[in-house]
C-alpha atoms as an extended CHARMM CRD file, in Angstrom:
* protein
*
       245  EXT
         1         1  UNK       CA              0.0000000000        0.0000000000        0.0000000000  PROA      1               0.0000000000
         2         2  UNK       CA              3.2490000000        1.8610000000       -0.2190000000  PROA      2               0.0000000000
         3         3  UNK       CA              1.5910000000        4.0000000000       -2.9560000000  PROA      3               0.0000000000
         4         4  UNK       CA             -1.0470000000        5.7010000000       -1.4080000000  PROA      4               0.0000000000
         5         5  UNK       CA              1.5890000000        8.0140000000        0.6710000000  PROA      5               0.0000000000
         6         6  UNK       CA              3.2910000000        9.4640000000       -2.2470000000  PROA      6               0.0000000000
         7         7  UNK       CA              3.3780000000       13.1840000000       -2.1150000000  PROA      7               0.0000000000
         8         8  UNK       CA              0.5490000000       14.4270000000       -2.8250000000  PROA      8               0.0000000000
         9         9  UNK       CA              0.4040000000       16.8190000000       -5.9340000000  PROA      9               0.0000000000
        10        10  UNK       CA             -0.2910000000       20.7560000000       -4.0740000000  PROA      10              0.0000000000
        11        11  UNK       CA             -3.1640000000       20.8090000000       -7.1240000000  PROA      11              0.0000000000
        12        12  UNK       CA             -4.6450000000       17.9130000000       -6.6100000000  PROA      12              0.0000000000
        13        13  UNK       CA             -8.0410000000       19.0390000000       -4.9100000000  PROA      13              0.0000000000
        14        14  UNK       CA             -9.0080000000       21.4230000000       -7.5970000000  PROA      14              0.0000000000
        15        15  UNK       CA             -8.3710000000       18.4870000000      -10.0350000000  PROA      15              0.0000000000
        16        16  UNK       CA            -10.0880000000       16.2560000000       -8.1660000000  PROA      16              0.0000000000
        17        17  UNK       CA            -13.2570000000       19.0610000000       -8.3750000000  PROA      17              0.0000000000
        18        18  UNK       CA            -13.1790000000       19.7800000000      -11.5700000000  PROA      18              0.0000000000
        19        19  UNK       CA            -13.2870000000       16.2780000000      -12.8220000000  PROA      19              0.0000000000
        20        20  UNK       CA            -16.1050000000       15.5150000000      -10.5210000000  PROA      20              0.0000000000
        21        21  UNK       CA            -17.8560000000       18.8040000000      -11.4860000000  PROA      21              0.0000000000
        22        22  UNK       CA            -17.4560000000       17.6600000000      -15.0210000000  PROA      22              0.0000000000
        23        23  UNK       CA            -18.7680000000       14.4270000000      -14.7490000000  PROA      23              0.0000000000
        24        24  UNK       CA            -21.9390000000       15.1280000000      -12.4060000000  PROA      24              0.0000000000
        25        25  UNK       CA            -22.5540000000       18.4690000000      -12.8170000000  PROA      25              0.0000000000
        26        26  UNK       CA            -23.1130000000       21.3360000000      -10.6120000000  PROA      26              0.0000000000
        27        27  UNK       CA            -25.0290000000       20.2220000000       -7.3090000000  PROA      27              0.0000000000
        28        28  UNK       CA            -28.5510000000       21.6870000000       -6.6740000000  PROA      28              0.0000000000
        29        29  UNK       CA            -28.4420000000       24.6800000000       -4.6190000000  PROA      29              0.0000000000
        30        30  UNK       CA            -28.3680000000       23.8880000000       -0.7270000000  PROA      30              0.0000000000
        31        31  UNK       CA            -31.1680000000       25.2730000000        0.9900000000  PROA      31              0.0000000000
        32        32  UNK       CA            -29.3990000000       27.4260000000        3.3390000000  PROA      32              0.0000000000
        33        33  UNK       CA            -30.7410000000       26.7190000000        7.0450000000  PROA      33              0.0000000000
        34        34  UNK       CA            -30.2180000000       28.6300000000       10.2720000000  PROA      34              0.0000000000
        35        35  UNK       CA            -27.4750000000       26.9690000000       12.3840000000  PROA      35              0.0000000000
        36        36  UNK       CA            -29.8930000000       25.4350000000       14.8330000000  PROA      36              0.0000000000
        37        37  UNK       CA            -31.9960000000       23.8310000000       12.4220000000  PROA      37              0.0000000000
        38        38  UNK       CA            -29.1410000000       22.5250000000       10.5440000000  PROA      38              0.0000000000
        39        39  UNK       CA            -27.4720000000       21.2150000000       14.4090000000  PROA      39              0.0000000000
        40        40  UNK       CA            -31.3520000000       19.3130000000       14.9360000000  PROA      40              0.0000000000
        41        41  UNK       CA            -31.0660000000       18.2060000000       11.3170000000  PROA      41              0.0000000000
        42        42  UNK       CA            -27.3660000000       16.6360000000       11.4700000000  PROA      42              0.0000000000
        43        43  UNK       CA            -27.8470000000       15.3830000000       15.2460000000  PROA      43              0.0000000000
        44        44  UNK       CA            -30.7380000000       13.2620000000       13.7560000000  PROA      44              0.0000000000
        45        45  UNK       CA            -29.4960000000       11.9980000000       10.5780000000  PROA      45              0.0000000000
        46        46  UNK       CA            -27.0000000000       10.0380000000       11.8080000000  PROA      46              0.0000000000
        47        47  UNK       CA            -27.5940000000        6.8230000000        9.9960000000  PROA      47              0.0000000000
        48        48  UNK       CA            -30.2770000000        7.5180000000        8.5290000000  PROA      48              0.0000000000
        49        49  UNK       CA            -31.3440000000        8.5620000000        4.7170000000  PROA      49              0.0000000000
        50        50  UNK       CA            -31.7040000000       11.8300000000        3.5890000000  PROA      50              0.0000000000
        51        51  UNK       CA            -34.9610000000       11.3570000000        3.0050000000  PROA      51              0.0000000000
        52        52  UNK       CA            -36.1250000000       10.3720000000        6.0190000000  PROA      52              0.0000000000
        53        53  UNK       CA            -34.3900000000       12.9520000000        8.0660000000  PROA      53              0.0000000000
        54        54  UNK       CA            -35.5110000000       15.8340000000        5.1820000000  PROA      54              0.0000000000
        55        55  UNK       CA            -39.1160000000       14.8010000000        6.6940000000  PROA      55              0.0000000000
        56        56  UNK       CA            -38.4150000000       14.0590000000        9.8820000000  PROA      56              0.0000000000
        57        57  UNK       CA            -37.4960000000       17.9530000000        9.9730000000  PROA      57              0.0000000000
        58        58  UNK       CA            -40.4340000000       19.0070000000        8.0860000000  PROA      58              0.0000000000
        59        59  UNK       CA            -42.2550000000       17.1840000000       10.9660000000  PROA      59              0.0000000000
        60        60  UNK       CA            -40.7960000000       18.4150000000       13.7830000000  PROA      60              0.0000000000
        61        61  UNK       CA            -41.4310000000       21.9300000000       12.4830000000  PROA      61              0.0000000000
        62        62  UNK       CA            -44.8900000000       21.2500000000       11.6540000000  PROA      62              0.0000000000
        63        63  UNK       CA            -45.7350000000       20.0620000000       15.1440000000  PROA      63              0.0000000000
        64        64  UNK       CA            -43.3590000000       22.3430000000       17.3190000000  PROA      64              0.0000000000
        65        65  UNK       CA            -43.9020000000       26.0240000000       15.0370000000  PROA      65              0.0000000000
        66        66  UNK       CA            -40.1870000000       25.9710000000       13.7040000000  PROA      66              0.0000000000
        67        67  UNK       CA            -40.7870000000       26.9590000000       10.2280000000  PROA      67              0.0000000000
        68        68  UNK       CA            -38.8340000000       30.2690000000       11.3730000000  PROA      68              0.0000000000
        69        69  UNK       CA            -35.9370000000       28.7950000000       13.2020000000  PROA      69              0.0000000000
        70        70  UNK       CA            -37.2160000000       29.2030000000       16.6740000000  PROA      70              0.0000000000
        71        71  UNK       CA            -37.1940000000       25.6550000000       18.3360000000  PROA      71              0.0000000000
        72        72  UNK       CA            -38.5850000000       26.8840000000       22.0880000000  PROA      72              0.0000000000
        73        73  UNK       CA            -41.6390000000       24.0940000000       21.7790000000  PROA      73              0.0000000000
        74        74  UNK       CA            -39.4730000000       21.5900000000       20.5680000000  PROA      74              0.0000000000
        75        75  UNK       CA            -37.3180000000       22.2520000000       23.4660000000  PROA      75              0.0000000000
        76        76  UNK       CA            -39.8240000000       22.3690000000       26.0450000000  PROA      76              0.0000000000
        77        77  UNK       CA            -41.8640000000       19.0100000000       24.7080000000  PROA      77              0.0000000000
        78        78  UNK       CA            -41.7220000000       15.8050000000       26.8190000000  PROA      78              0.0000000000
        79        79  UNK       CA            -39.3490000000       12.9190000000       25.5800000000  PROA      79              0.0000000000
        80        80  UNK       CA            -42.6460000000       11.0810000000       24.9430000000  PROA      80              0.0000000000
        81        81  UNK       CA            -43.4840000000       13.6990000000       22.3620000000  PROA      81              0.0000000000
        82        82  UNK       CA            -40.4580000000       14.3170000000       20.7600000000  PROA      82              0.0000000000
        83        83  UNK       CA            -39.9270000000       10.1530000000       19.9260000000  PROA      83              0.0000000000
        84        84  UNK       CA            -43.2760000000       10.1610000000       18.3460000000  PROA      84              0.0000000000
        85        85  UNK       CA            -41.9150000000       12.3840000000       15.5600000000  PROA      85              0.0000000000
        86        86  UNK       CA            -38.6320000000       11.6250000000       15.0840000000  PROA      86              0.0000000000
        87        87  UNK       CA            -38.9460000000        7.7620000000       16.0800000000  PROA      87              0.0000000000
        88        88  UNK       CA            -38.7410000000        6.7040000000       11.7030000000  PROA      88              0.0000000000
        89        89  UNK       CA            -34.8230000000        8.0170000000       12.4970000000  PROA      89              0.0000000000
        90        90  UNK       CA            -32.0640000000        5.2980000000       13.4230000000  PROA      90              0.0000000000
        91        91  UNK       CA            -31.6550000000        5.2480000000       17.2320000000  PROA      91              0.0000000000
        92        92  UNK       CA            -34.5050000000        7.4430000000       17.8680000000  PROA      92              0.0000000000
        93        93  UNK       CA            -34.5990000000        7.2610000000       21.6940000000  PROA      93              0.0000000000
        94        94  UNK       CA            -30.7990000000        7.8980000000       22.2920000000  PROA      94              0.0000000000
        95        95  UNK       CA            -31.6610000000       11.0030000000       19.9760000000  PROA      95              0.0000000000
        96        96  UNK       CA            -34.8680000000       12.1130000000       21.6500000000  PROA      96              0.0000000000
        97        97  UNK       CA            -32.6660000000       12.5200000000       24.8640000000  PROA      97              0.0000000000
        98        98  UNK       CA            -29.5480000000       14.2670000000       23.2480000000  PROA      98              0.0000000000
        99        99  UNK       CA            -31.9260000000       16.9550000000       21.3160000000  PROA      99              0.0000000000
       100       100  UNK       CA            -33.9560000000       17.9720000000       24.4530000000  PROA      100             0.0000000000
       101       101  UNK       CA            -30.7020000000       18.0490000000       26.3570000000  PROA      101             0.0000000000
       102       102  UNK       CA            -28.6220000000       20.0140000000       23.6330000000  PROA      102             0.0000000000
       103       103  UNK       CA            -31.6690000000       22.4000000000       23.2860000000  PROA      103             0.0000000000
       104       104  UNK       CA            -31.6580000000       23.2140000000       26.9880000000  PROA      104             0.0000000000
       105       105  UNK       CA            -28.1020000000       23.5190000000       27.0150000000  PROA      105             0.0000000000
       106       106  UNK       CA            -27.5020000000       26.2470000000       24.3930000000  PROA      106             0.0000000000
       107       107  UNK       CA            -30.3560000000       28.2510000000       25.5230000000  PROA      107             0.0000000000
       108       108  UNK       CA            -28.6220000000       27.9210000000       28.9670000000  PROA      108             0.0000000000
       109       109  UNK       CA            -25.2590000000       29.1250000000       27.7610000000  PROA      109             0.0000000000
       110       110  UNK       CA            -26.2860000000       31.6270000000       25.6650000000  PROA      110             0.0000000000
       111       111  UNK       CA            -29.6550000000       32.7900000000       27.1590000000  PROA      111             0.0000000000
       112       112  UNK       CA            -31.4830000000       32.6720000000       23.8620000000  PROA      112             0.0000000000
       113       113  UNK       CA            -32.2660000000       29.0780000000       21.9640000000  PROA      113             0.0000000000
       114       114  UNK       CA            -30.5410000000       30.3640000000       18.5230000000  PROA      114             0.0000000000
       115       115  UNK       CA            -26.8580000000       29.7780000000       17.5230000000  PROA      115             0.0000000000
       116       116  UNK       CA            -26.4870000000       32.8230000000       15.3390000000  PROA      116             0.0000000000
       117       117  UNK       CA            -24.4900000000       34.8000000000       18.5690000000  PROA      117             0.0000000000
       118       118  UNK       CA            -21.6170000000       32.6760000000       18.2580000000  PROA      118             0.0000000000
       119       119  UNK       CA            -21.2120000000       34.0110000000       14.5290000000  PROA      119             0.0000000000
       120       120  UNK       CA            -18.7510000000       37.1480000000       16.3580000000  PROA      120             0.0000000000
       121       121  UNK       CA            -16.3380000000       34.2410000000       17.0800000000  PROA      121             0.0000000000
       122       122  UNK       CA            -13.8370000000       32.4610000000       14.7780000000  PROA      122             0.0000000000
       123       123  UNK       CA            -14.7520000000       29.0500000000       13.2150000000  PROA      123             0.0000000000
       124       124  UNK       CA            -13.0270000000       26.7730000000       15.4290000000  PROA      124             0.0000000000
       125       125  UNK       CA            -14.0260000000       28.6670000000       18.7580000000  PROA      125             0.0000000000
       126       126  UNK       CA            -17.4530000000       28.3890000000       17.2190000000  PROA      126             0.0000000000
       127       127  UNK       CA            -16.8210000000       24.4210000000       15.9470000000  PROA      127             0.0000000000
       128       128  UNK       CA            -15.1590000000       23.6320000000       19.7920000000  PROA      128             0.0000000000
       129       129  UNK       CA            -18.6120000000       25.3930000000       21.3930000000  PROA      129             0.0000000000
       130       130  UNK       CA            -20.7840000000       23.3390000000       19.3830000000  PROA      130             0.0000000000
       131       131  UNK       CA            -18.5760000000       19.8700000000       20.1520000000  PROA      131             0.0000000000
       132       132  UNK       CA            -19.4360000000       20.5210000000       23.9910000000  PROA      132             0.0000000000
       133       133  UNK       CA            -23.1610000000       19.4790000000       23.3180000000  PROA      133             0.0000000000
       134       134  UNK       CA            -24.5710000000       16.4260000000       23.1770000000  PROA      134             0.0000000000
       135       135  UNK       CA            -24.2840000000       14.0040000000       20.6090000000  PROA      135             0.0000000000
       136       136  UNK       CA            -22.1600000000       16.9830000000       18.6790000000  PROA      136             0.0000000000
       137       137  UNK       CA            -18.8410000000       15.7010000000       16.5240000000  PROA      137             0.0000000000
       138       138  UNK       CA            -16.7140000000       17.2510000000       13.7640000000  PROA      138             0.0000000000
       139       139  UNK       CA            -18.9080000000       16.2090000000       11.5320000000  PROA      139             0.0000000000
       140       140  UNK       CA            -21.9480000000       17.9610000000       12.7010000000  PROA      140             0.0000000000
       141       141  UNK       CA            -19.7770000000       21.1890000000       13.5330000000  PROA      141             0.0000000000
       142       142  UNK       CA            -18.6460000000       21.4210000000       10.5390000000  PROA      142             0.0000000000
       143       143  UNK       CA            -21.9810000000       21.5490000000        9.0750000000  PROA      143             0.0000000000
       144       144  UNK       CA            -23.2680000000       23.9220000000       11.1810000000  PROA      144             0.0000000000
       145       145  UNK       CA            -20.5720000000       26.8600000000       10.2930000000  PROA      145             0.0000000000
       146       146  UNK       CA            -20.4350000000       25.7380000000        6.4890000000  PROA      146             0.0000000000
       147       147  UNK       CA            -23.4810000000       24.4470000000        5.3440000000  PROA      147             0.0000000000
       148       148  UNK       CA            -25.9060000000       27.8690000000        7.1200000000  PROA      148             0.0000000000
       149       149  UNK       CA            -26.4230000000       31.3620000000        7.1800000000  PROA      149             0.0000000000
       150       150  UNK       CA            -22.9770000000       31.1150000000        8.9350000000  PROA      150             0.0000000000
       151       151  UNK       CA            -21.1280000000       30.1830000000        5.8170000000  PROA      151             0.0000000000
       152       152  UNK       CA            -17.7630000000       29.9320000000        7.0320000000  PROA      152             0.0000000000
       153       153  UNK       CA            -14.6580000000       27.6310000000        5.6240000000  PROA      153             0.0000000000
       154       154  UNK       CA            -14.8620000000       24.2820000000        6.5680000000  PROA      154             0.0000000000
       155       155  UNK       CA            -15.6650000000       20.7740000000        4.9600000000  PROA      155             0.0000000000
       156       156  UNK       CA            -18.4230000000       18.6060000000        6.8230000000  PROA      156             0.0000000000
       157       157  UNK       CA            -16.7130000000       15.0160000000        6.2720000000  PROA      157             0.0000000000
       158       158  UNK       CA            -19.3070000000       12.2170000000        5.9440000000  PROA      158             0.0000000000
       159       159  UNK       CA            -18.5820000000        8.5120000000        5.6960000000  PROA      159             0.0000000000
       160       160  UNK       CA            -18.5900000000        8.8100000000        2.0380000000  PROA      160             0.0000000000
       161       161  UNK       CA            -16.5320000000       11.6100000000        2.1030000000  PROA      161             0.0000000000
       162       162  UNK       CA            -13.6370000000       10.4020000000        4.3920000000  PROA      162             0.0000000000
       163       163  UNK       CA            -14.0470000000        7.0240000000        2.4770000000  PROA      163             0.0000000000
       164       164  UNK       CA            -12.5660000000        8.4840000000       -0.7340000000  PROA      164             0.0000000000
       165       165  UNK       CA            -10.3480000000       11.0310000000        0.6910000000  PROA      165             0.0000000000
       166       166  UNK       CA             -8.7280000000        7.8410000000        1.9920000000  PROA      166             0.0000000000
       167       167  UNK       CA             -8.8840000000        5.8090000000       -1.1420000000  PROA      167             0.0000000000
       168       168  UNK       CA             -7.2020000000        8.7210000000       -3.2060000000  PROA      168             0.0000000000
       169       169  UNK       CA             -4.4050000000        8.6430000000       -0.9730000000  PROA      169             0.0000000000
       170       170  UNK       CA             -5.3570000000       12.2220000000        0.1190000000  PROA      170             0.0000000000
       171       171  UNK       CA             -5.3230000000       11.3400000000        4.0540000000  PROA      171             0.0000000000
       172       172  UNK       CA             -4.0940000000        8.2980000000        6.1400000000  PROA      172             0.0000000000
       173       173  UNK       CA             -6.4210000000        4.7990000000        6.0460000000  PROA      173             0.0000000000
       174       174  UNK       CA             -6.3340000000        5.1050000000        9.8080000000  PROA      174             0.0000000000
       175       175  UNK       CA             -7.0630000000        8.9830000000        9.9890000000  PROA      175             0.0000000000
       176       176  UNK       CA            -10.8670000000        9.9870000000       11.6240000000  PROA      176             0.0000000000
       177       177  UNK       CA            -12.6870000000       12.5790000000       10.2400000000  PROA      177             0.0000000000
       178       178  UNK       CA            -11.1730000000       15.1020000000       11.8860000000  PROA      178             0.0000000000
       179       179  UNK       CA             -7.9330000000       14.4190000000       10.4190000000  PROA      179             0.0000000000
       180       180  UNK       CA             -8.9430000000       13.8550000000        6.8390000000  PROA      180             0.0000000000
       181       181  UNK       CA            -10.9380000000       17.4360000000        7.0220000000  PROA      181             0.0000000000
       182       182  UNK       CA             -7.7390000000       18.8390000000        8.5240000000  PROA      182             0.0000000000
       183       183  UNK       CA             -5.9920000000       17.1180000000        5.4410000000  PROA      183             0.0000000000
       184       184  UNK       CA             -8.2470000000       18.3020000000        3.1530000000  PROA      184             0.0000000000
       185       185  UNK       CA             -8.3310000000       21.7040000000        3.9590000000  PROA      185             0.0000000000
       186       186  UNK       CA             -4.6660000000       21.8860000000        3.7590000000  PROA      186             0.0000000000
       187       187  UNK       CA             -5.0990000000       20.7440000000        0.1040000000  PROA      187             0.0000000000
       188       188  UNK       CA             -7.8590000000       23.1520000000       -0.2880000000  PROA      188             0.0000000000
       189       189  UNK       CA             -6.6390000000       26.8810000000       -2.4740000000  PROA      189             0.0000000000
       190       190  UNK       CA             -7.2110000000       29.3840000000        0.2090000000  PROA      190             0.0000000000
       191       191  UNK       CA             -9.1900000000       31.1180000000       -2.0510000000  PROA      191             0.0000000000
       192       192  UNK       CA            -12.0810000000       28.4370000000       -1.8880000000  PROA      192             0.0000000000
       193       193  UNK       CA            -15.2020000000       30.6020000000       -0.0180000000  PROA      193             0.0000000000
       194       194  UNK       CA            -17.2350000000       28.7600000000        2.0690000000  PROA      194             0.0000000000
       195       195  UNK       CA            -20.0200000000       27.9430000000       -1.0250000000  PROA      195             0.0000000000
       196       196  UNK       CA            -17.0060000000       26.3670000000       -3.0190000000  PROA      196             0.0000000000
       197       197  UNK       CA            -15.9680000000       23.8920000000       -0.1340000000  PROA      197             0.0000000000
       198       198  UNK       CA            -19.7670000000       23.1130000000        0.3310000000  PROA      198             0.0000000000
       199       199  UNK       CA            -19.8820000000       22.1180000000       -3.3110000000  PROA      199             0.0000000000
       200       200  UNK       CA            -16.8330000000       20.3950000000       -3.3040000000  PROA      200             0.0000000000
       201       201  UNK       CA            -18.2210000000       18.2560000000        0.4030000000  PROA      201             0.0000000000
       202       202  UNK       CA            -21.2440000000       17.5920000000       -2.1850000000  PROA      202             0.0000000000
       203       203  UNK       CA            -19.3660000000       16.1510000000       -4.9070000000  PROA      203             0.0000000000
       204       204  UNK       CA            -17.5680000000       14.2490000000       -3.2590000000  PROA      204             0.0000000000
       205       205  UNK       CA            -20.7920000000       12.7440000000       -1.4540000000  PROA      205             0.0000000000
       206       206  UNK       CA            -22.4800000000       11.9600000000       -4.3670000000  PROA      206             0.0000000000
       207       207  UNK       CA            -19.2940000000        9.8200000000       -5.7840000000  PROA      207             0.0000000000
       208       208  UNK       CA            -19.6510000000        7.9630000000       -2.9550000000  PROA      208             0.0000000000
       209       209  UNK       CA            -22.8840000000        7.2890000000       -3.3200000000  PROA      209             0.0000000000
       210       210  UNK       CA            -22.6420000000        6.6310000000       -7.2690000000  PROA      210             0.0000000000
       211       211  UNK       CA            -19.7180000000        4.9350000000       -8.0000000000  PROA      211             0.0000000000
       212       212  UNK       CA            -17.3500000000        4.8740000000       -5.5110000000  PROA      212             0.0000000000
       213       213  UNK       CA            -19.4210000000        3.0830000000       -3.0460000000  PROA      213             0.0000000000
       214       214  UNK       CA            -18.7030000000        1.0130000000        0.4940000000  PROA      214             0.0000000000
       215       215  UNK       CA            -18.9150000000       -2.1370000000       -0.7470000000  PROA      215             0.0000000000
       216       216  UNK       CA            -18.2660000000       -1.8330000000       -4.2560000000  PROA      216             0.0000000000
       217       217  UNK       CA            -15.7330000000        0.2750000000       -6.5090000000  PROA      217             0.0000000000
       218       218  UNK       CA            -17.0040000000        0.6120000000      -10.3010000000  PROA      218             0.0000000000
       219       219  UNK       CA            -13.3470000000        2.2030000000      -11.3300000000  PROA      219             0.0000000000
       220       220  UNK       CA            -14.2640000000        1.5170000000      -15.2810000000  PROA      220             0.0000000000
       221       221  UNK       CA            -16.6390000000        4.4970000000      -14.9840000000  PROA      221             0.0000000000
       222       222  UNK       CA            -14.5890000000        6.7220000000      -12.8740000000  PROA      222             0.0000000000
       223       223  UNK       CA            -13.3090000000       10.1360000000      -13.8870000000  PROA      223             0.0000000000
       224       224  UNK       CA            -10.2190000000        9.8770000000      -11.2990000000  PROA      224             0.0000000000
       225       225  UNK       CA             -9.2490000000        6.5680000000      -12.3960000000  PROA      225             0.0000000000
       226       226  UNK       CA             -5.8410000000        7.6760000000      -13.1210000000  PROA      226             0.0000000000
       227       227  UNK       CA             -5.3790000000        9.7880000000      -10.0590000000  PROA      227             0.0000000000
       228       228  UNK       CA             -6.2430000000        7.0380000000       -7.5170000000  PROA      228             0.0000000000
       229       229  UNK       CA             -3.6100000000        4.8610000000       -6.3300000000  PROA      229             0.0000000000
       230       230  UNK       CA             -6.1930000000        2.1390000000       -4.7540000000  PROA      230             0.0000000000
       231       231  UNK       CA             -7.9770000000        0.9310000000       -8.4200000000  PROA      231             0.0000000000
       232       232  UNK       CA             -3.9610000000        1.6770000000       -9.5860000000  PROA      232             0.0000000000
       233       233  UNK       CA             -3.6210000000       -1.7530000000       -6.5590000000  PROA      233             0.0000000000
       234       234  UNK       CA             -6.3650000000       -2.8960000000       -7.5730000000  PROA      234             0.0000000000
       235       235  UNK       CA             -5.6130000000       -3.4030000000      -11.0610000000  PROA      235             0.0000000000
       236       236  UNK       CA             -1.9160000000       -4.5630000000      -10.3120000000  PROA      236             0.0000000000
       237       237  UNK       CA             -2.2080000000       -8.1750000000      -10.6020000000  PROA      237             0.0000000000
       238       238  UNK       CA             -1.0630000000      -10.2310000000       -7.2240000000  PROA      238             0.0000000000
       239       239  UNK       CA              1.9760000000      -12.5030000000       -7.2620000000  PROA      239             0.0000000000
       240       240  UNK       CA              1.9540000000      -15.8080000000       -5.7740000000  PROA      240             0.0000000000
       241       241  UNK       CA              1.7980000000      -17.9290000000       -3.7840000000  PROA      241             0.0000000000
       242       242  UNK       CA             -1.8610000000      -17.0270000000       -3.4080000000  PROA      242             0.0000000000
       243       243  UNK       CA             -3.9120000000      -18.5240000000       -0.0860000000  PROA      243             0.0000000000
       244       244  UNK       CA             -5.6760000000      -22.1150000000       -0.8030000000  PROA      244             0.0000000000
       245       245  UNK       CA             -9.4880000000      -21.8750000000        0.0640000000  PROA      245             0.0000000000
């Protein structure tokens, strides 16, 4: 595996965009949420489809009036009524708990239940706040400064994200998602606004979910065939002895 820590090429990100821009296309506009809604959004969508969580928060603002970002029902429901509309989402009870808790908490610490306050800070003071709630990971932070009315530099790194970051040789196998985002951004032209990293978090995504997939690699079709050492492996044909079944 020697061949996936070769230096890295200072271009390669842009590359890497532009091919997968090419291919796919632009992404469809993000609709831009407030930062809380986005936190409630990512806190429940933890292993669970897009779809399902896209109507899980349709639901939850339905039922607790938060069609204009203020979440004060939602935080002052019962448990019992808060698993009743999120309970299609994976692990709904351990969630139920963490959003009523987080909820409480920032309206605690900041005296109001919104997170646009913390927008006078820098990112990572802002990211390291945000990490102190429950449930909250780099993952999630990261959305909430990049993906909102926020709109500050980072890259939210999702499983398919970190999973091809890793099999272009762009960040260790071994590295969490905080590494690979640290990795990334250090690949990333420092003239990349916030809107370019979002589109290039989206690309990636969808190449995850398209071709370069968990469980199965279709390198035939892919655009960075030639700039990924792992289908370069992959292709290289293995020299005996091979194992006896």
């Amino acid at each position: 595996m020697s061949s996936l820590f070769e230096p890295t090429p200072p271009n390669i990100l842009p590359e890497l965009h532009q091919r997968l821009l090419s291919f796919y296309g632009k992404p469809a506009p993000r609709d831009v949420w407030d930062p809380l809604t986005q936190l409630i959004y990512s806190l429940l969508s933890a292993r669970t489809k897009t779809e399902v969580s896209l109507q899980i928060i349709r639901d939850l603002r339905n039922r607790f009036d938060g069609w204009q970002g203020d979440w004060t029902r939602l935080r002052d429901a019962s448990i019992a009524e808060i698993e009743e509309v999120i309970r299609p989402v994976t692990h709904y009870e351990k969630k139920s708990h963490q959003l009523k808790e987080t909820l409480q908490q920032i309206s605690d610490r900041i005296g109001v239940l919104r997170l646009e306050p913390l927008g006078r800070y820098r990112t990572e003071k802002i990211r390291t706040w945000i990490e102190q709630l429950p449930g909250v990971g780099v993952k999630t932070s990261a959305a909430v400064v990049n993906f909102t009315t926020l709109r500050r530099r980072a890259l939210c790194i999702d499983g398919h994200h970190q999973r091809i970051a890793q099999r272009l040789g762009l960040s260790s196998p071994k590295a969490d998602a905080r590494q690979v985002e640290a990795d990334l951004m250090a690949l990333a032209p420092e003239d990349w606004t916030p809107e370019m990293l979002d589109e290039d978090h989206s690309l990636f995504k969808l190449h995850g979910q398209t071709l370069c997939t968990k469980n199965e690699l279709r390198c035939g079709k892919c655009p960075l065939l030639d700039l990924c050492p792992t289908a370069k492996e992959r292709a290289t044909p293995r020299r005996g002895p091979y194992p006896v079944d």
